[in-house]
C-alpha positions in Angstrom: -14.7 0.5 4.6 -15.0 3.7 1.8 -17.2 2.9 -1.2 -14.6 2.6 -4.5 -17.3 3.1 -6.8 -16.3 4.9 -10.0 -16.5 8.2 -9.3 -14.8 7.8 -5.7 -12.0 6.3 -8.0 -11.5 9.6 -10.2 -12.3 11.8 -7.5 -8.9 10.0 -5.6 -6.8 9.8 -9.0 -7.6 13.9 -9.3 -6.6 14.7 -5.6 -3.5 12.4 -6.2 -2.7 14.2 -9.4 -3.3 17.8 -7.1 -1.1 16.9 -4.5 2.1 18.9 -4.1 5.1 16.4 -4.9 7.0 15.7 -0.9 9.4 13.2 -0.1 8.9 9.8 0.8 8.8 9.2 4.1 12.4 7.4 5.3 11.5 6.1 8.5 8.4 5.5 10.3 7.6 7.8 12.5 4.7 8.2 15.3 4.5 7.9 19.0 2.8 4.8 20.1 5.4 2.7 22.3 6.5 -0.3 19.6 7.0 2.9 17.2 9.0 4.7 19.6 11.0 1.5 20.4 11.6 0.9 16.5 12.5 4.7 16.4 14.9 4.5 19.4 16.8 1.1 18.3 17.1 2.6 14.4 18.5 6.0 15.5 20.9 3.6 18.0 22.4 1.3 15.1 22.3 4.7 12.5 24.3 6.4 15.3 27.1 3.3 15.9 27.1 3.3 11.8 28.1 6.7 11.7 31.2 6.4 14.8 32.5 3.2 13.1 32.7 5.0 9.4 
């Protein structure tokens, strides 16, 4: 596990502050099988959503 001392702590809050603003992540994405499966049944039920409106 990473040390939180105090100066770990700032060190994060600056990088956070650095960061480029990027939008949050809407779906979980990755490509481990449960992942994939999750990704496959969302895009399915996103899919039927979109015939039936």
């Amino acid at each position: 596990m990473a040390i939180r001392s105090a100066r770990n702590v700032e060190k994060q809050k600056k990088k956070a502050r650095r960061a480029a603003p990027r939008a949050k992540v809407t779906r979980i994405q990755g490509n481990t099988a449960a992942v994939r499966r999750r990704l496959k049944k969302l895009s399915g039920k996103a899919r039927a959503a979109k015939a039936k409106a």
